[in-house]
C-alpha positions in Angstrom: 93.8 100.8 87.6 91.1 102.6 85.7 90.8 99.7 83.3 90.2 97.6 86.1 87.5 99.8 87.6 85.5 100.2 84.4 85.4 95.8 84.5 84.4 96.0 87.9 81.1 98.6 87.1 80.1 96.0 84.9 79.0 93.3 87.5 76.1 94.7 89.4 77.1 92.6 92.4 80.7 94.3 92.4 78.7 97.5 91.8 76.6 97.2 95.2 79.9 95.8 97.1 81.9 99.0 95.8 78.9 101.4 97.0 78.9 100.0 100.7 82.4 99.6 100.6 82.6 103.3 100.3 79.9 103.9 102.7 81.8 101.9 105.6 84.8 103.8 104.7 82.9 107.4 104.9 81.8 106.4 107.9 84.9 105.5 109.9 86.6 108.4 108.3 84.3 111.1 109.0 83.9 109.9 112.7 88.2 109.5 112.7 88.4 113.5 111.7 85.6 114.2 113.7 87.8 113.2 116.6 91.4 114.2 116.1 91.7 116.6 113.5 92.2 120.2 113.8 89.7 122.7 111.5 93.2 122.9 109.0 93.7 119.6 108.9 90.5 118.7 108.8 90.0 120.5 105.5 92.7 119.3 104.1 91.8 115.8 104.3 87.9 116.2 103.4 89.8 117.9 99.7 91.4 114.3 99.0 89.0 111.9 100.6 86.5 110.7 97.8 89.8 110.1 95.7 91.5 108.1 98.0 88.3 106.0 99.6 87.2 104.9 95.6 90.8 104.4 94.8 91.0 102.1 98.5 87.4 100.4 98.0 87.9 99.6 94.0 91.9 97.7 95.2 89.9 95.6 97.7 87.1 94.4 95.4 90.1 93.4 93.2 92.2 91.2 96.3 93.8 88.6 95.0 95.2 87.2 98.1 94.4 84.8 101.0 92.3 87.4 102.9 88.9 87.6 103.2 86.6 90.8 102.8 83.9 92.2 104.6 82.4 94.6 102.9 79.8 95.5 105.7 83.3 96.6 107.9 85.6 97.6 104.8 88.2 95.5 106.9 90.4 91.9 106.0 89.4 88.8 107.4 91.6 86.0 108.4 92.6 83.4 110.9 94.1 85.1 114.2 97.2 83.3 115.6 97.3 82.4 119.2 100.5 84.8 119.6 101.9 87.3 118.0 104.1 86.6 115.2 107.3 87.6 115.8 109.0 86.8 112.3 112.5 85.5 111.6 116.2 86.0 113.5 117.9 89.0 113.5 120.4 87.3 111.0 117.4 85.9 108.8 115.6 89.7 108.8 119.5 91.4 107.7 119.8 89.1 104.7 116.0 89.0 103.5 115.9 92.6 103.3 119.8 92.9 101.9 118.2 91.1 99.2 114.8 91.9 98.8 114.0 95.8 99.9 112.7 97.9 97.4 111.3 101.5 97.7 107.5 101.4 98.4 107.6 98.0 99.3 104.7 97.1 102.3 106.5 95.8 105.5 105.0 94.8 108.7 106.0 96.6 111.9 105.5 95.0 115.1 104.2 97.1 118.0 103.9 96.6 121.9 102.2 99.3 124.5 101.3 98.9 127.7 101.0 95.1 127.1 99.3 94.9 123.7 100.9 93.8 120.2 100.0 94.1 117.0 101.7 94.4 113.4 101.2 97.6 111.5 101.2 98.0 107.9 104.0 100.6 106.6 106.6 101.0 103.2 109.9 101.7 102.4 110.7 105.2 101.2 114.2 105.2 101.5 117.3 102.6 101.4 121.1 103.2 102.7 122.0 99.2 102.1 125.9 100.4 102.5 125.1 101.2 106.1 123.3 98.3 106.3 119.4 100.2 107.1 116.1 101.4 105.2 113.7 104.1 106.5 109.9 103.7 106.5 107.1 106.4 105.9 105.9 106.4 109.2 107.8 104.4 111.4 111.6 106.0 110.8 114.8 104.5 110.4 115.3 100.5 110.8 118.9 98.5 110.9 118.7 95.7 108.1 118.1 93.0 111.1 114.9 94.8 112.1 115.9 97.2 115.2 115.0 100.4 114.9 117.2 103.7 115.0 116.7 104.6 118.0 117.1 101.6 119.5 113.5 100.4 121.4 112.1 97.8 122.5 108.8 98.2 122.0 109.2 97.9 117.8 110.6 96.0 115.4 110.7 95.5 111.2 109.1 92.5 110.5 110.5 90.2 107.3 106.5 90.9 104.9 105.2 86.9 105.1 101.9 85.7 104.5 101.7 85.5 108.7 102.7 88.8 109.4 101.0 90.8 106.2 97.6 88.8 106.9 97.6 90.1 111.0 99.1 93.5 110.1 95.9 93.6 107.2 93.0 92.1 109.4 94.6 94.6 112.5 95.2 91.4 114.7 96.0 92.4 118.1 96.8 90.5 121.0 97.3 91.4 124.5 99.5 90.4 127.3 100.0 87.0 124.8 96.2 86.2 124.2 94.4 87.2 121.4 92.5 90.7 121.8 89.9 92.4 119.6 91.1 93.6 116.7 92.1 96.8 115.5 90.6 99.3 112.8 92.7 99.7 109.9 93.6 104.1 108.7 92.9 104.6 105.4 96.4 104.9 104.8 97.3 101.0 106.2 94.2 99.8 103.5 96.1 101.5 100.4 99.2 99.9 101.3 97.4 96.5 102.0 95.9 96.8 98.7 99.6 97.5 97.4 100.8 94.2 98.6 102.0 91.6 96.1 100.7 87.8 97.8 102.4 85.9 94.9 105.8 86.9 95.6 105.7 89.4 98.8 108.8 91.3 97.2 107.8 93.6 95.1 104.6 95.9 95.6 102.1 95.9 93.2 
């Protein structure tokens, strides 16, 4: 990674696209903490930010994937489907993940409330593939086909595709089956979207 900065400091066009890059991403973090973090927390998270919004800005200037960038919005552009992809068959899901699950891994999770999907960006952290189910950072415990433990119906593991990733990335969202405005992206959903490897979706970068 810090190779890969020091090439991208020598373009004064990548220079100006980092700067506001990080400028977006102040912004919407600030006014995030502003509004739901405690005085703890809050402190706790202003320590690591700088780190983690240069580490997130310098992995989008260096996307090399379908999406597109805006740098005005620090956010992934892409073509929105007219519904909400809903990924392959239970049977399909079991056997690609038997196969293909890896720890740290970014996965799409789809998410309904009150009549609104979207897909949300979230990795593996730990695998039982003898009882046939993986456990995400965020999300919690998933059976192989892509029901969660708990059973719900209101979330599902999504098989990572170039359809799902690019919604979950560009925070597609659509409600009650038409398309919606989209979401903003955490901080933590743009490091794994920067983690994502588009040439063979199976192993993160």
């Amino acid at each position: 990674m810090q190779s890969n900065q020091t090439d991208i400091f020598r373009d004064d066009k990548a220079q100006l696209q980092y700067a506001e890059l990080c400028n977006a991403l102040y912004e919407r973090e600030l006014l995030a903490l502003s509004q739901n973090a405690s005085l703890s927390l809050l402190q706790r998270r202003l320590k690591g930010l700088s780190h983690h919004i240069k580490r997130v800005a310098a992995g989008m200037l260096q996307h090399a994937g379908p999406l597109q960038l805006d740098i005005h919005n620090a956010s992934w552009q892409a073509r929105q489907s007219a519904h909400c992809p809903q990924g392959k068959d239970k049977i399909d899901t079991l056997h690609w993940f038997k196969q293909h699950a890896c720890f740290g891994l970014p996965v799409p999770v789809w998410q309904h409330h009150l009549g609104i999907e979207h897909l949300e960006l979230d990795s593996i952290d730990r695998l039982e593939l003898q009882n046939d189910r993986l456990h995400l950072n965020k999300h919690g415990w998933f059976h192989l086909d892509g029901l969660p433990q708990p059973h719900s119906v209101d979330k599902a593991l999504l098989v990572p595709g170039k359809t799902t990733l690019s919604a979950a990335c560009c925070g597609h969202s659509w409600k009650h089956a038409h398309k919606s405005l989209p979401r903003t992206l955490s901080l933590r959903e743009l490091r794994l979207a920067n983690q994502i490897n588009w040439k063979s979706l199976k192993q993160p970068l």
